[in-house]
C-alpha positions in Angstrom: -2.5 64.7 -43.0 -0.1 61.9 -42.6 3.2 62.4 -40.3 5.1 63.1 -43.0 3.4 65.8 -44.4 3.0 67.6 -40.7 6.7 67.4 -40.1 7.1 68.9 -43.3 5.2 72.2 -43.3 6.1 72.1 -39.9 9.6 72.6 -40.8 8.4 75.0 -43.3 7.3 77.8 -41.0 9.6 80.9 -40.6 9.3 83.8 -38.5 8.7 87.7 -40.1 11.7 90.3 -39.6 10.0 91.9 -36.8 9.3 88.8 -34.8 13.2 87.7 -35.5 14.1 91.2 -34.5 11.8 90.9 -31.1 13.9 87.4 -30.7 17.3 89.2 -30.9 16.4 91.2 -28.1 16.2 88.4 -25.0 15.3 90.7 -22.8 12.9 93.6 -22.7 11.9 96.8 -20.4 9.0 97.1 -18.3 7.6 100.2 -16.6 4.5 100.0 -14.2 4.1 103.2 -12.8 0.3 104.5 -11.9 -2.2 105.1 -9.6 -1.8 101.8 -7.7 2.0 102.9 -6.8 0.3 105.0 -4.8 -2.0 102.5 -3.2 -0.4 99.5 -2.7 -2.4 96.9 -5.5 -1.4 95.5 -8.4 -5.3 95.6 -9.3 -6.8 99.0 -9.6 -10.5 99.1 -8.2 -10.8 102.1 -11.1 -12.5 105.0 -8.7 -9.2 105.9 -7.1 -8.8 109.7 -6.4 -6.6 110.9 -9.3 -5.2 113.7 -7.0 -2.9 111.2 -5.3 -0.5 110.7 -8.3 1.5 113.7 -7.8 5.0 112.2 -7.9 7.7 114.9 -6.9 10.5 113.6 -8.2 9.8 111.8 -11.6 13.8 111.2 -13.3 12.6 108.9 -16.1 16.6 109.2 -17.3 17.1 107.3 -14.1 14.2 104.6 -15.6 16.2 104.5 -18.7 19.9 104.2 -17.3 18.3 100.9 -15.4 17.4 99.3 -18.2 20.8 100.5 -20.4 22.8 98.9 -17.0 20.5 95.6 -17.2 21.3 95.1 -20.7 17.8 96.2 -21.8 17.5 97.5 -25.6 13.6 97.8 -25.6 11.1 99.4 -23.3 7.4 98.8 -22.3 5.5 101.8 -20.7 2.2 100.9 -19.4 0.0 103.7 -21.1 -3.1 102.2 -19.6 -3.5 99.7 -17.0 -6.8 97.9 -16.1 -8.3 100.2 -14.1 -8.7 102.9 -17.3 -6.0 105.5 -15.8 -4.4 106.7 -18.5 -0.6 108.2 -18.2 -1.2 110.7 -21.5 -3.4 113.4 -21.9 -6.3 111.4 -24.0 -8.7 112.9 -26.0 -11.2 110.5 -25.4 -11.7 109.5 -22.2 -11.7 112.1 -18.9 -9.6 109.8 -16.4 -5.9 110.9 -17.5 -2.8 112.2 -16.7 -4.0 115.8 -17.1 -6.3 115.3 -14.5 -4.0 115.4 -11.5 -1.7 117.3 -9.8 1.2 116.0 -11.9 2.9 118.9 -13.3 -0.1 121.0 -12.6 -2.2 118.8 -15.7 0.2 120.0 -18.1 2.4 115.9 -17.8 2.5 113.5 -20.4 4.7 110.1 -18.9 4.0 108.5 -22.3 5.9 111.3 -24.3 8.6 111.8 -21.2 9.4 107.9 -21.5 9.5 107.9 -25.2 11.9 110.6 -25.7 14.3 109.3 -22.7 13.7 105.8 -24.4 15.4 107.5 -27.8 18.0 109.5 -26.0 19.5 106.4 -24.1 19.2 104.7 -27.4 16.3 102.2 -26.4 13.5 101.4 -28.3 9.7 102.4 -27.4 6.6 100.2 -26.7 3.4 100.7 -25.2 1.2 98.7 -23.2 -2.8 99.5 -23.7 -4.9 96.9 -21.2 -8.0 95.8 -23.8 -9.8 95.3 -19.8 -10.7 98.9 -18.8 -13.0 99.4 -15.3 -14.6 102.4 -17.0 -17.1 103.2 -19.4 -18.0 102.1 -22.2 -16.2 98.9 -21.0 -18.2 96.0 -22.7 -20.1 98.0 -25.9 -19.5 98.4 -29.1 -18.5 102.0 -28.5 -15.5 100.9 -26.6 -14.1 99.2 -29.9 -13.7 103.0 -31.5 -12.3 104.3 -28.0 -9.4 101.4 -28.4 -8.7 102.4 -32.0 -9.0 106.0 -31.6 -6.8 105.9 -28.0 -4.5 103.6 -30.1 -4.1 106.4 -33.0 -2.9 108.9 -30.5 -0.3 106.2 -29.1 1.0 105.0 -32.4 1.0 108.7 -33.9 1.7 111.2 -31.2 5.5 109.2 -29.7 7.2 108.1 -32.4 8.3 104.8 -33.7 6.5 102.0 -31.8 8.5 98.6 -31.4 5.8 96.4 -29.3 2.3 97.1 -29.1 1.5 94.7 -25.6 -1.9 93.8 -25.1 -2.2 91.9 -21.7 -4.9 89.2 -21.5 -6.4 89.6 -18.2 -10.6 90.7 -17.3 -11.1 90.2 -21.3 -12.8 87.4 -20.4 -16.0 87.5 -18.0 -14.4 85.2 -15.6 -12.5 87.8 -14.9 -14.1 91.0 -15.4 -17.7 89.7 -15.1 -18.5 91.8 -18.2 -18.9 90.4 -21.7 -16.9 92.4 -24.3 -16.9 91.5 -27.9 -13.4 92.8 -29.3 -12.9 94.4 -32.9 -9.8 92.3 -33.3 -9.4 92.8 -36.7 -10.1 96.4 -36.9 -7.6 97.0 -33.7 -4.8 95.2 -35.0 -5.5 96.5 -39.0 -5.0 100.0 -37.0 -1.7 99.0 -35.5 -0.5 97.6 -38.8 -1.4 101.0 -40.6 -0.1 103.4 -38.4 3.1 101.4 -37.3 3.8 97.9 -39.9 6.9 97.1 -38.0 5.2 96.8 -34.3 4.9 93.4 -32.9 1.9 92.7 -31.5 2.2 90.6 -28.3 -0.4 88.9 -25.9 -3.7 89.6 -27.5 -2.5 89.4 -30.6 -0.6 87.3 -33.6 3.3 87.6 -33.3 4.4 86.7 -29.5 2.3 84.5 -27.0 2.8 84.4 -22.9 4.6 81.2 -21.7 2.4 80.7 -19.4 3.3 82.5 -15.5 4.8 85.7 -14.6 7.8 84.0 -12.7 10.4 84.7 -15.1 10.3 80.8 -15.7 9.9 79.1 -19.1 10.4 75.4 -20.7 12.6 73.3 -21.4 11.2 72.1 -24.4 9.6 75.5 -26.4 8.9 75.3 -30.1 8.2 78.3 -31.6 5.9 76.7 -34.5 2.3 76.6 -33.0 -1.1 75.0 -34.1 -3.8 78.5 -33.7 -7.5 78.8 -34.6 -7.8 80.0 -38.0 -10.3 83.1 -38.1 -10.5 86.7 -39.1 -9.7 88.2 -35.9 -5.7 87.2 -36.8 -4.7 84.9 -33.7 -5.4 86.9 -30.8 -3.5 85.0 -27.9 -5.7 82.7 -25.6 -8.0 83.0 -28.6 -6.1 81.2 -30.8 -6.5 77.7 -29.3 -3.2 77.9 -27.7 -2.8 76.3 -24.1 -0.6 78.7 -22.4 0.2 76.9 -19.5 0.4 73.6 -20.6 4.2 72.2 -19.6 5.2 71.4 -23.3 3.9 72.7 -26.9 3.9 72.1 -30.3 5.6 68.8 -30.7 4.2 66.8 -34.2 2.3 64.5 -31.8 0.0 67.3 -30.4 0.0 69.1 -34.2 -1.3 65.9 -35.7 -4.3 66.4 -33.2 -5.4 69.8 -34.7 -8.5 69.6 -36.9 -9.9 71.1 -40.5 -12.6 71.5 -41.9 -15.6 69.5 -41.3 -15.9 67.5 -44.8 -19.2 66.5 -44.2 -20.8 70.3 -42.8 -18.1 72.4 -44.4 -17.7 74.0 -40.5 -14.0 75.7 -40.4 -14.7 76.7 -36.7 -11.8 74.4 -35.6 -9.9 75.2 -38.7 -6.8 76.0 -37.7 -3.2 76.4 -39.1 1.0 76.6 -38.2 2.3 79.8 -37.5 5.5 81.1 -35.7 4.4 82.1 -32.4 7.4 82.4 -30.2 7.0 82.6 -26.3 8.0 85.5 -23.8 7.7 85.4 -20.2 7.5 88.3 -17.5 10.2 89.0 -14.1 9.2 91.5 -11.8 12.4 93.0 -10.7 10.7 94.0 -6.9 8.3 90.9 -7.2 5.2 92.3 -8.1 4.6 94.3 -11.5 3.6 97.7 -9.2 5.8 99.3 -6.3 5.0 98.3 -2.5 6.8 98.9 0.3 6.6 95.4 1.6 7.9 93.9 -1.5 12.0 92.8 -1.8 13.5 92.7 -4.5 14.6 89.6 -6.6 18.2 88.1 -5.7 20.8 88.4 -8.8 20.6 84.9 -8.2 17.0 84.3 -9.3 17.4 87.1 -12.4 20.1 84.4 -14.0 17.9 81.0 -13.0 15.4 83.3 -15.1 17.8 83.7 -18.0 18.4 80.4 -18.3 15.5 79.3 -18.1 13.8 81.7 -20.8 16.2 83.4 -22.3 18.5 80.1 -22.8 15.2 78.2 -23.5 14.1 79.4 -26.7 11.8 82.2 -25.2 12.0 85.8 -24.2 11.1 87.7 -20.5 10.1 90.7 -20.2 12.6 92.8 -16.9 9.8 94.6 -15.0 11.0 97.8 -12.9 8.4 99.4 -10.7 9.6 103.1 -9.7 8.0 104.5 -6.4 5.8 106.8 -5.2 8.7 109.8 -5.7 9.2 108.8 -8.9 12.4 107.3 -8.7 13.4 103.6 -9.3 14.7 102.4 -5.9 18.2 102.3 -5.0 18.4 98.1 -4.4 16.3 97.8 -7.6 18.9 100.1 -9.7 21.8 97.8 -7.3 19.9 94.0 -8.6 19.7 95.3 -12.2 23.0 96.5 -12.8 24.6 93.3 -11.6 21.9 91.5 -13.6 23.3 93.9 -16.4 27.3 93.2 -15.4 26.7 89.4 -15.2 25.3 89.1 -18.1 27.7 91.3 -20.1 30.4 88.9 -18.5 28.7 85.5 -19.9 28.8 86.4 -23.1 31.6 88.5 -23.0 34.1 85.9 -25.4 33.3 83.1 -26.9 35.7 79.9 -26.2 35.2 78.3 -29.6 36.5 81.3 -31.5 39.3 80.0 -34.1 37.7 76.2 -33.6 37.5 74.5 -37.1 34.5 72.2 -37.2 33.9 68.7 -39.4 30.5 67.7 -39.9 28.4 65.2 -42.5 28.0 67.0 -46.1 26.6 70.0 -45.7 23.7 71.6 -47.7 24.1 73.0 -51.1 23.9 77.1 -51.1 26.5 78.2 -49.8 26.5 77.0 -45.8 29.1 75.8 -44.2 30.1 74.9 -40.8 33.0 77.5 -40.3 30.4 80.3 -40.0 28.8 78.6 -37.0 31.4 80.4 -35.3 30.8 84.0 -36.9 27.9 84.8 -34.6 25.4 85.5 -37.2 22.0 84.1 -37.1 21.5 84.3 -40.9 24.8 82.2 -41.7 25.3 79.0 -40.4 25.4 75.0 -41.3 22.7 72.8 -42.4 22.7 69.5 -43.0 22.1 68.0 -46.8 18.1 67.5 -47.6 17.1 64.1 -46.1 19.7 63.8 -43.3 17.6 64.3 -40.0 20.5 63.4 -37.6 24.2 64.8 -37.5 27.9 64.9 -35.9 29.7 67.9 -35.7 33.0 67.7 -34.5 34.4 70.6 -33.6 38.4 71.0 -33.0 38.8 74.3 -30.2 42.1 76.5 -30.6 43.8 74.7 -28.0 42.5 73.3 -25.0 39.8 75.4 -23.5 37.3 75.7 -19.9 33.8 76.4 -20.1 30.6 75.4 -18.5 27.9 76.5 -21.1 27.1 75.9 -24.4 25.4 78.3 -26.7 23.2 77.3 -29.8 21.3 78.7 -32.3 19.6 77.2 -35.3 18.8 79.2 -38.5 15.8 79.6 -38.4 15.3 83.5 -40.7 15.5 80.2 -43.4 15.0 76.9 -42.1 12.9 77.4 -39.4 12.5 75.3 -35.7 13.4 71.9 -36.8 15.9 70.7 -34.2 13.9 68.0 -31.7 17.0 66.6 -30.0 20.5 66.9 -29.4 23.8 66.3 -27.3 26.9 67.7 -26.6 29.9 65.7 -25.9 33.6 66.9 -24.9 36.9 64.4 -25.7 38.3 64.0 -22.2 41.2 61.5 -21.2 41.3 60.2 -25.1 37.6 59.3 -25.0 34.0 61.4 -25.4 32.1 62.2 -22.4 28.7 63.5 -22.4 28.1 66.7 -21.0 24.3 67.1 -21.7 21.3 65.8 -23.5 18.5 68.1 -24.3 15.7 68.5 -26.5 14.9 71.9 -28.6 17.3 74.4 -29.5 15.1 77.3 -31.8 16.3 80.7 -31.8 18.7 80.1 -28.7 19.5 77.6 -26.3 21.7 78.2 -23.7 22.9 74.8 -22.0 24.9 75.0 -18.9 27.4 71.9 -18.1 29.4 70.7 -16.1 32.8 72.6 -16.3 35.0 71.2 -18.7 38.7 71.7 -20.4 39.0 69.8 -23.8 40.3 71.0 -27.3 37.4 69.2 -28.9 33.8 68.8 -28.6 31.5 66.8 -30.6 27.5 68.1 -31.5 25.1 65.4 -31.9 21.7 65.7 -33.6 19.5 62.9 -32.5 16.1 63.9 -34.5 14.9 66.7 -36.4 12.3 67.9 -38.5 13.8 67.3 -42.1 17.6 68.7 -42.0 18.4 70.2 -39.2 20.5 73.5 -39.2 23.0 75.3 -36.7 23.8 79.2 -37.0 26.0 79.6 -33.9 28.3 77.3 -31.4 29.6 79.3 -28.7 31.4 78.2 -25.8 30.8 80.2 -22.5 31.8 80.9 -18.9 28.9 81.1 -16.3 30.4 84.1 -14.2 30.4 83.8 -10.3 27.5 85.2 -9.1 27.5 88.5 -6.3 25.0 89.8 -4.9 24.9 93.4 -4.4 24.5 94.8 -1.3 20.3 95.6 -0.5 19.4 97.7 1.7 16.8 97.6 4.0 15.9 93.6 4.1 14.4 92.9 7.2 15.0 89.4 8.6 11.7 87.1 9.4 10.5 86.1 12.8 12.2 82.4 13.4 9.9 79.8 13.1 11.5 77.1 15.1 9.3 77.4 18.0 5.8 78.1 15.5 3.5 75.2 16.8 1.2 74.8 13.6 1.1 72.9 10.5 4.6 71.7 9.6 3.6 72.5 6.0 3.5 76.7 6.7 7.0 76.2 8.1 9.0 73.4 6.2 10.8 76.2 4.1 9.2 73.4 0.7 6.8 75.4 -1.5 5.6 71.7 -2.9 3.8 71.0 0.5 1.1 72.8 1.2 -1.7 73.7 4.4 -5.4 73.1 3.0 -8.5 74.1 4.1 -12.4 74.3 3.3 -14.9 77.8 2.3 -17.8 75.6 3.7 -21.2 77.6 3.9 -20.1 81.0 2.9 -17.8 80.7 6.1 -14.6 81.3 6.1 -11.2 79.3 6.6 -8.4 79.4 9.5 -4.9 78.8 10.9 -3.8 79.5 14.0 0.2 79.7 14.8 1.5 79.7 18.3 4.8 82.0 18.7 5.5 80.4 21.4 5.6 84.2 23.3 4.5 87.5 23.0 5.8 89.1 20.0 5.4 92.4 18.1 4.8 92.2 14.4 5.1 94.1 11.7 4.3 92.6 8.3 2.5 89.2 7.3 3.6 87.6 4.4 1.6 84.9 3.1 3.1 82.7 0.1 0.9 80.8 -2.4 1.1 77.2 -3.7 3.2 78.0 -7.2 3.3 75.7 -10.8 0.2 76.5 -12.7 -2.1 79.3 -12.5 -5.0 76.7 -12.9 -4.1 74.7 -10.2 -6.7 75.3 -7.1 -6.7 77.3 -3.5 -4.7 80.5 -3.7 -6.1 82.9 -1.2 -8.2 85.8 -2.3 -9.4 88.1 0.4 -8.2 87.7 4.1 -7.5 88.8 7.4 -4.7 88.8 10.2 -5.8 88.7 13.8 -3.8 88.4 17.1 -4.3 87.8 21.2 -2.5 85.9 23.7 -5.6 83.9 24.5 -5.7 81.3 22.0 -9.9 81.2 22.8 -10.2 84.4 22.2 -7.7 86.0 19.1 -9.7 88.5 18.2 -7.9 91.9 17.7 -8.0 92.4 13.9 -4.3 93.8 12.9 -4.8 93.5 9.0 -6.8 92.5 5.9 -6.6 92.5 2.4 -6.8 91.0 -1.2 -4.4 89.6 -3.2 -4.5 90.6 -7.1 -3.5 88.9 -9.8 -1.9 85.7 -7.1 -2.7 82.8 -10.0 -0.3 84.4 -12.7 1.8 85.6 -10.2 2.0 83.5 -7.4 5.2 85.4 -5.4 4.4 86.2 -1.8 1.9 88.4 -0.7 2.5 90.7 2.0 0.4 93.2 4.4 1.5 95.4 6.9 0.2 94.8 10.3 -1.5 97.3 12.7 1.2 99.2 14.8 -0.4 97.6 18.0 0.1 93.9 16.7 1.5 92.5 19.8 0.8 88.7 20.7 1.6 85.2 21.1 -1.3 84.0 19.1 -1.5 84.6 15.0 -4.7 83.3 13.1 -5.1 83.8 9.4 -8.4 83.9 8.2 -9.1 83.1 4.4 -12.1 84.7 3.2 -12.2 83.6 -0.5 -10.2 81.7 -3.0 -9.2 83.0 -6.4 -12.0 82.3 -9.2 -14.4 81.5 -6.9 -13.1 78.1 -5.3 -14.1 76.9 -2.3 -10.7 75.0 -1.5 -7.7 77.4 0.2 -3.9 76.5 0.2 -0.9 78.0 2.0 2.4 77.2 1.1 4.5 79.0 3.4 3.9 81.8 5.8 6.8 84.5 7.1 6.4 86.9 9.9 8.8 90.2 10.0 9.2 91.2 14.0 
């Protein structure tokens, strides 16, 4: 296929109603509530006592009003997480909901969470892990224990929006145990029983941009290259590098092979399909409650909008209640002003009354006044064999914003924009305010701030004639934190003699050591006195999750010899650290008391034998 041709069908591709629907959204609702609230791990081990989820105070109307605050319109519940608990009363496998002390057996979380997602007027997902710790995990048998566990989801609550399928421990890297997945008669099930459900992660509609950092790229083309085969592009399956730092450009398209004319093989066959990216944001940090876990500033939430959201990609809001049941108070403080801020952002549009002059536009009806009507199915779009364009655009007066939002139209023309600029007239001449690369769904540039009457579009390249649905012209609201409760200040690390690396505040430099032998690693910090601690908080080397040395299992010891630190005040495993690389805490034995710290490493994620630290905090 020559370039041509690519660019063409790659400008071809469209997305279906229920992935444009999913794209509306922006931002969706997650719950993690299960056994591991109660224990402290993100990672169940999967023989955890059931009778410790007995919750007291379970108010999932509080859950919903979070969400409805946070500007939420869709909810995931995780039905089943790894470790096989499930939170309904299954049918088909023993280790459920009905099995503990939870309203005396008689609870059903899925169903409470469904009909509080209907009465705040939120849609419903569920979550169902394809990795399960229990039997009959890795045989055929498990296949008809998906589908018929699946049945009772998709029949039993209503209308379904999101069916999520995560992709961790299906591989045996992960889980150790080989498991060969029904794809095809799974997702046939799910588009049976509910047609209009997106199927996300493990499956064909919505793939993971790559970390669980609420970060996304800056260059995200929702037009990808997937394997071709009958199991209907089941996410890391399909060929698709998740974490690679830019996809789906022509270059990298042209690369993808066909079928084998010499041996007929169609094992790399593969084809374009709209495959839009989401990413996930732990509101508390990590997906499940812990005590030792802050939550995120308002700050970071809005970095994370606009680097998703405003990036041609989705996120996914995670909110962890606790062990009463209950989201906590600075959680429900962080996602209302998340919710406020946002609703304040997009709260008017500065280009509202602005008449726009362009190059001809397209036959059928487009034209560039209803890039202003805030429609993603009406819009502008430049004549057949125009790839580049000015859009001058004359504001109702003189106007001040600092953020430009776009949209192409892509219900009918697809992702073609692959450059653009936006310039404002200031002082009788045009100043640049920003140069970027894809727009997609939505693109949500922030610039410098700016008072003009007129602003020009510019667009540089595109696959075939490019098209714009929406201009908007916004102000970034000031942002104010809420005031948290109960955030303990770390020990000062001024006087720390150790590596400068642990200490330098920079995430980019990092302490590394050896697994030599089967022995473990070690770093030793001098307080400088006698101290009491309370919690350890190690933080792991971030960018991607296949980059080496995040620390597995560990312990803390302390003394005031520094021969002889020996008194063991904590230990523990961090789960899931390479997705979710946030820091990892562990509180310390109520005796830890010394001037001498040493961290031992026991093991590095995926069996490395190379250990990094990128920072470490101490809380007195």
């Amino acid at each position: 296929m020559t370039k041509e041709e690519m660019i063409k069908l790659a400008a071809a591709v469209r997305p279906s109603a229920k992935q444009l629907r999913y794209q509306e959204y922006g931002t969706m609702g997650f719950i993690h509530f299960n056994l591991n609230t109660f224990t402290g791990r993100q990672w169940g081990t999967g023989v955890e006592d059931l009778s410790i989820f007995n919750p007291k105070s379970v108010n999932v109307d509080q859950w919903m009003e979070a969400f409805v605050a946070a500007g939420v319109k869709s909810v995931i519940m995780v039905c089943k997480h790894h470790d096989g608990f499930r939170l309904w009363p299954s049918s088909y496998h023993p280790r459920n909901i009905s099995k503990t002390p939870y309203k005396e057996g008689k609870g059903d979380l899925v169903k409470e969470v469904s009909e509080a997602a209907q009465r705040h007027g939120l849609r419903f997902c569920v979550y169902y892990s394809p990795w399960d710790k229990q039997e009959p995990y890795g045989t055929s048998a498990y296949n008809d224990l998906m589908v018929d566990e699946l049945t009772e989801l998709l029949t039993n609550y209503g209308a379904v929006d999101v069916v999520w399928f995560d992709g961790a421990g299906i591989s045996t890297k992960v889980s150790g145990v080989e498991m060969d997945f029904d794809w095809d008669r799974i997702h046939a099930t799910i588009h049976k029983l509910q047609p209009s459900a997106v199927i996300s992660g493990v499956g064909p509609d919505v793939r993971w941009v790559g970390n669980e950092a609420g970060r996304g790229r800056t260059t995200e083309w929702c037009v990808q290259g997937v394997v071709y085969d009958t199991k209907d592009f089941p996410g890391a399956h399909a060929g698709v590098p998740t974490m690679a730092p830019e996809l789906g450009d022509i270059s990298q398209l042209m690369t993808l092979k066909g079928i084998d004319d010499m041996t007929g093989d169609t094992s790399k066959l593969r084809q374009l399909t709209w495959m839009p990216a989401r990413g996930g944001l732990p509101v508390h940090t990590k997906w499940f409650w812990n005590p030792l876990e802050k939550v995120r500033s308002l700050n970071y939430l809005a970095e994370s909008f606009f680097s998703t959201i405003g990036c041609n990609s989705g996120v996914i809001l995670n909110m962890s209640p606790d062990t009463t049941g209950l989201v906590p108070e600075e959680d429900m403080a962080v996602m209302k002003a998340f919710g406020d801020w946002r609703r304040e952002l997009t709260g008017h549009n500065y280009a509202l009354g602005a008449r726009a002059e362009t190059t001809p536009t397209g036959e059928g009806g487009y034209n560039v006044s209803y890039m202003f009507d805030d429609d993603i199915r009406t819009g502008w779009v430049a004549p057949e064999g125009i790839e580049t364009a000015e859009i001058v655009i004359n504001l109702y007066g003189e106007q001040t914003f600092d953020a430009v939002y776009l949209q192409e139209m892509v219900a009918d023309f697809g992702q073609r924009i692959e450059a653009f600029a936006v310039d404002a007239m200031v002082d009788g001449r045009w100043r640049e305010l920003v140069k970027n690369t894809t727009v997609g769904f939505r693109r949500i540039q922030r610039v410098k701030s700016t008072t003009t009457d007129k602003i020009r579009i510019r667009i540089l390249s595109s696959r075939l004639s490019p098209s714009l649905a929406t201009v908007k012209l916004l102000k970034v609201p000031e942002l104010i934190e809420p005031n948290i409760i109960n955030q303990k200040k770390d020990l000062s690390r001024d006087n720390w003699k150790t590596d400068a690396a642990i200490k330098d505040g920079d995430l980019n430099t990092c302490w590394k050591g050896e697994l030599k032998d089967g022995k473990p690693a070690y770093i030793d910090i001098d307080l400088g006195e006698e101290t009491t601690l309370s919690v350890f908080t190690y933080i792991p080397p971030q960018g991607s999750p296949e980059e080496p040395g995040r620390v597995e299992r560990f312990e803390v010891y302390v003394g005031n010899d520094p021969e002889n630190i020996n008194f063991k005040v904590g230990e523990g495993k961090n789960g899931n650290v390479d997705n979710n690389p946030v820091p990892q805490s562990v509180t310390l034995h109520k005796l830890a008391k010394g001037r001498y710290l040493r961290y031992v490493m026991l093991s590095a994620t995926r069996g490395q034998n190379v250990v990094r630290i990128a920072e470490i905090k101490i809380e007195p």
